[in-house]
C-alpha positions in Angstrom: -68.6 -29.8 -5.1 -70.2 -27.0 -7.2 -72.3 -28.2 -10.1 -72.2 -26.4 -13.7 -74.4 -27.3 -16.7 -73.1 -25.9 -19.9 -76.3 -25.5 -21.7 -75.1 -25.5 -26.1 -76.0 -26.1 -29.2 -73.1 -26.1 -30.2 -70.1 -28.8 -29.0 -67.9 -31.0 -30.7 -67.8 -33.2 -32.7 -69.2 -30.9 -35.7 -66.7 -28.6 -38.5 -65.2 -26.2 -36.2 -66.7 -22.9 -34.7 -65.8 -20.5 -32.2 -68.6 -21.4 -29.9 -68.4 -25.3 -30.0 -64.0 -24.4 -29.2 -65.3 -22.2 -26.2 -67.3 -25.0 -24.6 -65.2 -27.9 -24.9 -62.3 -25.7 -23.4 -64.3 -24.6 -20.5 -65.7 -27.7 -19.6 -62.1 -29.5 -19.8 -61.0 -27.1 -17.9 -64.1 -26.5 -14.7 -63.5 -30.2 -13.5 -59.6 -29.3 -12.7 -60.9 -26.8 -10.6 -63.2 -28.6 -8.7 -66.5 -28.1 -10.4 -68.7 -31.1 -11.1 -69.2 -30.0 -14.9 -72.3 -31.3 -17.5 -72.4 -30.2 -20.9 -75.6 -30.1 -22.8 -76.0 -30.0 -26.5 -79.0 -30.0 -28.6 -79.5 -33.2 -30.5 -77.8 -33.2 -33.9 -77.5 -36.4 -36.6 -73.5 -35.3 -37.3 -73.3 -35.1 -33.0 -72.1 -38.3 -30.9 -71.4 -37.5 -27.8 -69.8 -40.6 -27.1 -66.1 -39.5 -28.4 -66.4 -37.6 -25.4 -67.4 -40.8 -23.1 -63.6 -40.6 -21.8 -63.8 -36.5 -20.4 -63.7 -35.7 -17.1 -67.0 -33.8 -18.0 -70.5 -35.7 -18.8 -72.5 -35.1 -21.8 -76.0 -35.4 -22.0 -78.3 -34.9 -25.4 -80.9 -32.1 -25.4 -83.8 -34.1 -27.4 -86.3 -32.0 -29.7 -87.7 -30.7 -33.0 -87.0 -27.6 -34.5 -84.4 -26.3 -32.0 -84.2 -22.6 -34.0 -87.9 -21.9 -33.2 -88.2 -23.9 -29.5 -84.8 -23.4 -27.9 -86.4 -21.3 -25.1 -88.7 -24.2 -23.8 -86.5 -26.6 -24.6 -83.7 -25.1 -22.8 -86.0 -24.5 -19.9 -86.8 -28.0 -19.3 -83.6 -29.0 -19.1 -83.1 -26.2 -17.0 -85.9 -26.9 -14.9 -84.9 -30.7 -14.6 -81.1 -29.7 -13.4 -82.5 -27.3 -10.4 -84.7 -30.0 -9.5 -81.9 -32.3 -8.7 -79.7 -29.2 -7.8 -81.3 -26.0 -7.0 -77.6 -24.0 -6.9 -76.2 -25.4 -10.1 -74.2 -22.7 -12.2 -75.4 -22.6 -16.3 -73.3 -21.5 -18.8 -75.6 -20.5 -22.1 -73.1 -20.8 -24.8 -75.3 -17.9 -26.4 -78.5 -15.7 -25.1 -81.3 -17.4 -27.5 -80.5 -20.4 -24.5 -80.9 -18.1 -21.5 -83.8 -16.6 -22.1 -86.0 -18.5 -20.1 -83.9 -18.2 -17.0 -85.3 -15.4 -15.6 -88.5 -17.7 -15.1 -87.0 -20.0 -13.6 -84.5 -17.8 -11.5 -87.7 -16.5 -9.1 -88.5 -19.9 -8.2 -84.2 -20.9 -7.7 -82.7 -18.2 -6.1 -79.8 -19.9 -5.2 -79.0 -20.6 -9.3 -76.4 -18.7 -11.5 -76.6 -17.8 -15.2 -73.5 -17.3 -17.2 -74.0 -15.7 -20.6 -71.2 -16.3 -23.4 -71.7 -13.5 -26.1 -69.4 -13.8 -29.1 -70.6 -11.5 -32.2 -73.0 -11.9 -34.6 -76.0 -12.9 -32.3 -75.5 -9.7 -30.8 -74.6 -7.7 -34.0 -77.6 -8.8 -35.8 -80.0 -8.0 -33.4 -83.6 -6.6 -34.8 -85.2 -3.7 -32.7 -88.8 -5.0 -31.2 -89.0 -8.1 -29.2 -85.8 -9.8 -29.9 -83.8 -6.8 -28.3 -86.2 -6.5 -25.7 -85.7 -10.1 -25.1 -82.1 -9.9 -25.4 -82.1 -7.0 -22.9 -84.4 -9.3 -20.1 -81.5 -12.0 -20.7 -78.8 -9.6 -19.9 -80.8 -7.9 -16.6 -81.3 -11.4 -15.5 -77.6 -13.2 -15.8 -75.0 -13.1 -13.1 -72.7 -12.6 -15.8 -72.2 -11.7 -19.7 -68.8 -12.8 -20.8 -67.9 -11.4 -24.3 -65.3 -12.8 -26.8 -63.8 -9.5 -27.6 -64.1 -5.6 -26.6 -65.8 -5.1 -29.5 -68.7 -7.2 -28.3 -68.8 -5.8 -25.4 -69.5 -2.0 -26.5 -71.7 -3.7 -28.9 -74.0 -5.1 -25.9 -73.1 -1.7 -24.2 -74.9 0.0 -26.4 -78.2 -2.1 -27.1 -79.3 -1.8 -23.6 -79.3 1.6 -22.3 -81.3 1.8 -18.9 -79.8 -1.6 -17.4 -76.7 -2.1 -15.3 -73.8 -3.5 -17.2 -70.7 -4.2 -14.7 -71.7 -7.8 -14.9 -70.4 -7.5 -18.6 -66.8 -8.3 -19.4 -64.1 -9.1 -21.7 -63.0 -12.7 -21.7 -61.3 -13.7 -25.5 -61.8 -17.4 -27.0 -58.9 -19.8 -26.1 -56.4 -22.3 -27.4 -56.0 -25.7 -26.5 -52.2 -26.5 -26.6 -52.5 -29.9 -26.5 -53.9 -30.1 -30.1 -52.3 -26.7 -31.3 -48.5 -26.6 -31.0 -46.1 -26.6 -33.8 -46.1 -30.0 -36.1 -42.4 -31.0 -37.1 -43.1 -33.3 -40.3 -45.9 -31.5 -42.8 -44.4 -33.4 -45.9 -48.1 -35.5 -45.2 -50.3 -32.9 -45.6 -48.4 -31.2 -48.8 -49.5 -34.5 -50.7 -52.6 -34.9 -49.4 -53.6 -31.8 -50.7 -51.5 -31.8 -54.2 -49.6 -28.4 -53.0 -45.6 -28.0 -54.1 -43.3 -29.0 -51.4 -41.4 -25.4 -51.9 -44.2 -23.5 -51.2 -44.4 -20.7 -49.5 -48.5 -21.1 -48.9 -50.5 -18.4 -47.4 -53.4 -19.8 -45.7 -57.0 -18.6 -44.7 -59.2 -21.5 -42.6 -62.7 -20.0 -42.2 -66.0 -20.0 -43.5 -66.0 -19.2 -47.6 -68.3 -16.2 -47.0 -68.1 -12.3 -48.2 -67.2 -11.3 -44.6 -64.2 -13.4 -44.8 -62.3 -11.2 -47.4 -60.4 -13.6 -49.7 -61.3 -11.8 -52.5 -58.6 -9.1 -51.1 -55.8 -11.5 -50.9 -56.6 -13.0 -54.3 -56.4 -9.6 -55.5 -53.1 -9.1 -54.2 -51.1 -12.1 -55.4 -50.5 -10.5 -58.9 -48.1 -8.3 -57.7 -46.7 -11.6 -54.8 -45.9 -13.5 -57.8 -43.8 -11.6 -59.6 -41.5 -11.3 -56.2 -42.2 -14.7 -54.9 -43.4 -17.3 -57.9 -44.0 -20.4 -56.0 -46.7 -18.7 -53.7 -50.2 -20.8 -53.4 -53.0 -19.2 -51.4 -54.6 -22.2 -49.7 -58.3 -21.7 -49.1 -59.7 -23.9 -46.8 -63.3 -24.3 -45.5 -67.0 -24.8 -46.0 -69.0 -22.9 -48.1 -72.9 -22.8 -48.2 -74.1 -24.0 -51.1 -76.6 -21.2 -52.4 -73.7 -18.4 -52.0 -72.1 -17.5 -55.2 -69.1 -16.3 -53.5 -67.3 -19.8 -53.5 -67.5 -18.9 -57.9 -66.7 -15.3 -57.8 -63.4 -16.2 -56.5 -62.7 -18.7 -58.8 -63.7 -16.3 -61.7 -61.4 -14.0 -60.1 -58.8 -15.7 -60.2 -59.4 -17.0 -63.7 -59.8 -13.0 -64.5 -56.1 -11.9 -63.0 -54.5 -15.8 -64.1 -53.1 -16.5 -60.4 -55.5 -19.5 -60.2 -52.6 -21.8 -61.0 -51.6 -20.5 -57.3 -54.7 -21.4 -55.9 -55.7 -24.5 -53.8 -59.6 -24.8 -52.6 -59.9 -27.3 -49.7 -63.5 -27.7 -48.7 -62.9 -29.1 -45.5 -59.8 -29.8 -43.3 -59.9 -32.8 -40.5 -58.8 -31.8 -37.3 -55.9 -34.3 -37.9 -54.0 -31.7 -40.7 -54.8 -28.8 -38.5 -51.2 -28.7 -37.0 -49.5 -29.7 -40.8 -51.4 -26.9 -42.3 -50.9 -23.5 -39.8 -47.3 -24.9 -39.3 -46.3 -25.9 -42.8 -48.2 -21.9 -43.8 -45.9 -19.2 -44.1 -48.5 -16.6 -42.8 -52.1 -16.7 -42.1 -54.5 -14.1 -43.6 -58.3 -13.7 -42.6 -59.1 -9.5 -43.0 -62.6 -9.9 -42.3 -65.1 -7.2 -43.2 -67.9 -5.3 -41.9 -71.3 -5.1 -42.8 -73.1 -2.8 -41.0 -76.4 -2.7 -42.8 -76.9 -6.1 -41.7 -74.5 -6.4 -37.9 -72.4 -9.2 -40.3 -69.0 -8.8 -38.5 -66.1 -10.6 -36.9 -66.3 -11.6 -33.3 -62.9 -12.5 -32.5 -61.5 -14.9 -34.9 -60.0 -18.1 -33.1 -57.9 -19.2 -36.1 -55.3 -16.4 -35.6 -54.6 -17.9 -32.3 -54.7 -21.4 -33.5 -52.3 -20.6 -36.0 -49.8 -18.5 -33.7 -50.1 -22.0 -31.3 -48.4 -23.9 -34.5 -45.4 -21.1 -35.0 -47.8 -19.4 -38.2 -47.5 -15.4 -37.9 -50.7 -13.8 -39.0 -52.3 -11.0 -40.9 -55.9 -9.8 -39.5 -57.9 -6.7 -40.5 -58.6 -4.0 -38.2 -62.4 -4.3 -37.9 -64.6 -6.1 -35.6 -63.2 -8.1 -32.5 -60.0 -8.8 -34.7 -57.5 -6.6 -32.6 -58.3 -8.6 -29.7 -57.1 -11.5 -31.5 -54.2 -9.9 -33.4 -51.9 -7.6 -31.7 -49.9 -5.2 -34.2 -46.4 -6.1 -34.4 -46.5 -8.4 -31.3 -48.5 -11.6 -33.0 -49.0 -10.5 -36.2 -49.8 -7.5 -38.0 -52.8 -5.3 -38.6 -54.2 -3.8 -42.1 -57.3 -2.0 -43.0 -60.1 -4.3 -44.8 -60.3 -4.1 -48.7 -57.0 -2.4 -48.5 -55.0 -4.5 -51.1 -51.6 -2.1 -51.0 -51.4 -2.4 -47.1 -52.2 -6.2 -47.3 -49.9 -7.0 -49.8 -47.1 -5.2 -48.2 -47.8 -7.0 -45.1 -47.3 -10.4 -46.9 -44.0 -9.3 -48.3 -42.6 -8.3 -45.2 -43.5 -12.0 -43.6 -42.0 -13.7 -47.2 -38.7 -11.7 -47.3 -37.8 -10.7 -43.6 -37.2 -13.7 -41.8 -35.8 -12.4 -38.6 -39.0 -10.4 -38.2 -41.0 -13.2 -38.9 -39.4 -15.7 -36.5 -39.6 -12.7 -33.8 -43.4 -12.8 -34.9 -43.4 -15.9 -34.4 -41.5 -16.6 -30.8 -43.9 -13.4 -29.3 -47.0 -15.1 -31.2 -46.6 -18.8 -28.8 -45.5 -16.8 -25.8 -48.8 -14.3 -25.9 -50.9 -17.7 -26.6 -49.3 -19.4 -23.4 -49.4 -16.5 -21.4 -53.0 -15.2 -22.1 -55.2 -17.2 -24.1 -54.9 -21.0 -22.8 -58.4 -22.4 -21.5 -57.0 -23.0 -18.0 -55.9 -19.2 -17.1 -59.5 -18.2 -19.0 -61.4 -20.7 -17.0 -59.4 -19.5 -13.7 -60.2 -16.1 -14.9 -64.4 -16.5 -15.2 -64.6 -18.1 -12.1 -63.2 -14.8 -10.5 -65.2 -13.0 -12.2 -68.1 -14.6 -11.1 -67.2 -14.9 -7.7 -66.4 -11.3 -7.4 -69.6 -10.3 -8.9 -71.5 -12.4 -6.0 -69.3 -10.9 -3.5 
């Protein structure tokens, strides 16, 4: 049996991400296929590994201080410990920084493989000097560079001229189906979280950050209300706590008196995830770019969570996004800060229902079809066998 190591610092159980989703559906997933599967995850207070105790995949704690600054020899013990026992074992590195001391190792294990996952901003942010040229070393020396969307792909295209790149493709985040499917009873979750039972709620679940956009659906629920008065814009997620962005949007909606049709949720247990994508009339993330800084989204998991639960979706059309959200097939597609377009887009959800149920029907097939862990899993493993070949 073929032995794979998924090498992370990010897993379950922690408050959501794109990269702790990716691992735990790949290594559910590698053991159904007949690979003997180990995740490893960098040691974390919030982290017990135990809930996981019952997987068909192990779990083993990567010990250390000061992970950000020492990930490199960290990860290449760990490394270095799993060749020792097996010299041909397959590593997933749920993102370069935990690669880059592969190609070390790889002259003394020939036999080894290195998978690379590559999802957005640790690519987009990337600093000219030693980090790219580090970055660059980590993409000459992997088997294979699998990239959440298209857009990270060009992305890594075009940060290292001068090296072969057919070992980088396109591979989009996942759903589970087993935890995302449409919820029957939400009647729960509308007390929980003090929201009207007629509701029709718009819903973003993401990070409370600038990139995000909710300032542009705020700004368009003015002109909502007048057509459909018992809207509420739930906004659920963290925020960090030295951003003033969390504020501005109160003030905001202080400023154009909508935030009567407002709910903040800081954080929502995976146990109301169902209620709330099913229970949501559409869900709206239309992300921004900043290029100055490479701050842009990846992918954006939570449109296909929410098309799992029977929720249409509204996406922007920057980033990795349109991987995500196909126009008119899954949802629809609007320019970034573009408040007419957006709230147009949310009408036409709230007032045509046959389009929305057709939306809807196309948005669980396209899930089922083309973004469930197994055919993803199925679809790296050719990949990587193809490359060898």
């Amino acid at each position: 049996m073929k032995n794979v190591a998924i090498i992370t610092g990010h897993f379950p159980p922690c408050k959501g991400g794109g990269i702790a989703e990716w691992a735990l559906g790949i290594a559910r997933e590698l053991p159904k296929i007949g690979y003997q599967t180990s995740v490893y995850a960098t040691n974390r207070r919030d982290r017990d590994l135990t809930v996981h105790k019952d997987e068909s995949f192990s779990c083993v704690t990567m010990y250390g201080r000061n992970w950000h600054e020492f990930h490199k020899w960290y990860s290449m013990y760990y490394m270095w410990k799993i060749l020792n026992k097996n010299p041909e074992t397959i590593f997933i590195a749920t993102t370069w920084g935990m690669a880059k001391s592969y190609s070390y190792l790889k002259k003394k294990y020939p036999l080894s493989k290195m998978i690379v996952v590559a999802h957005g901003l640790e690519v987009t942010r990337l600093k000219e000097g030693k980090e790219l040229t580090s970055f660059k070393n980590v993409v000459n020396d992997s088997d294979l560079i699998l990239c959440v969307s298209k857009y990270t792909k060009n992305e890594i295209i075009d940060r290292v001229d001068g090296i072969e790149t057919n070992h980088i493709k396109f591979l989009p985040n996942g759903v589970d189906i087993n935890r995302f499917f449409p919820a029957e009873n939400t009647a729960g979750f509308l007390n929980r979280y003090n929201i009207p039972e007629n509701s029709n709620i718009i819903l973003t679940l993401a990070r409370i950050i600038r990139r995000k956009g909710h300032d542009t659906v705020i700004k368009c629920l003015p002109s909502l209300i007048k057509k459909f008065p018992n809207i509420q814009y739930v906004i659920a997620g963290p925020h960090r706590k030295k951003d003033t962005y969390l504020d501005e949007l109160k003030l905001l909606a202080k400023e154009l008196s909508v935030e009567n049709h407002i709910v903040f949720v800081d954080y929502i247990p995976d146990s109301d995830l169902n209620e709330i994508y099913s229970r949501s009339q559409v869900y709206v993330m239309v992300s921004r770019t900043y290029n100055d800084i490479g701050d842009s989204e990846g992918f954006g998991i939570t449109f296909l969570e929410a098309n799992a639960c029977g929720c249409p979706v509204i996406g922007s059309t920057e980033g990795g996004i349109p991987d995500a959200v196909e126009n008119n097939k899954n949802g629809l597609l609007v320019p970034a800060d573009d408040i007419k377009s957006l709230t147009k887009a949310i009408e036409k959800f709230l007032e045509d229902k046959s389009f929305r149920r057709k939306i809807i029907d196309q948005g669980i097939e396209r899930v089922n079809n083309d973004f469930t862990w197994e055919k993803l899993t199925i679809k790296m493993v050719k990949y990587l066998i193809d490359i060898k070949n």
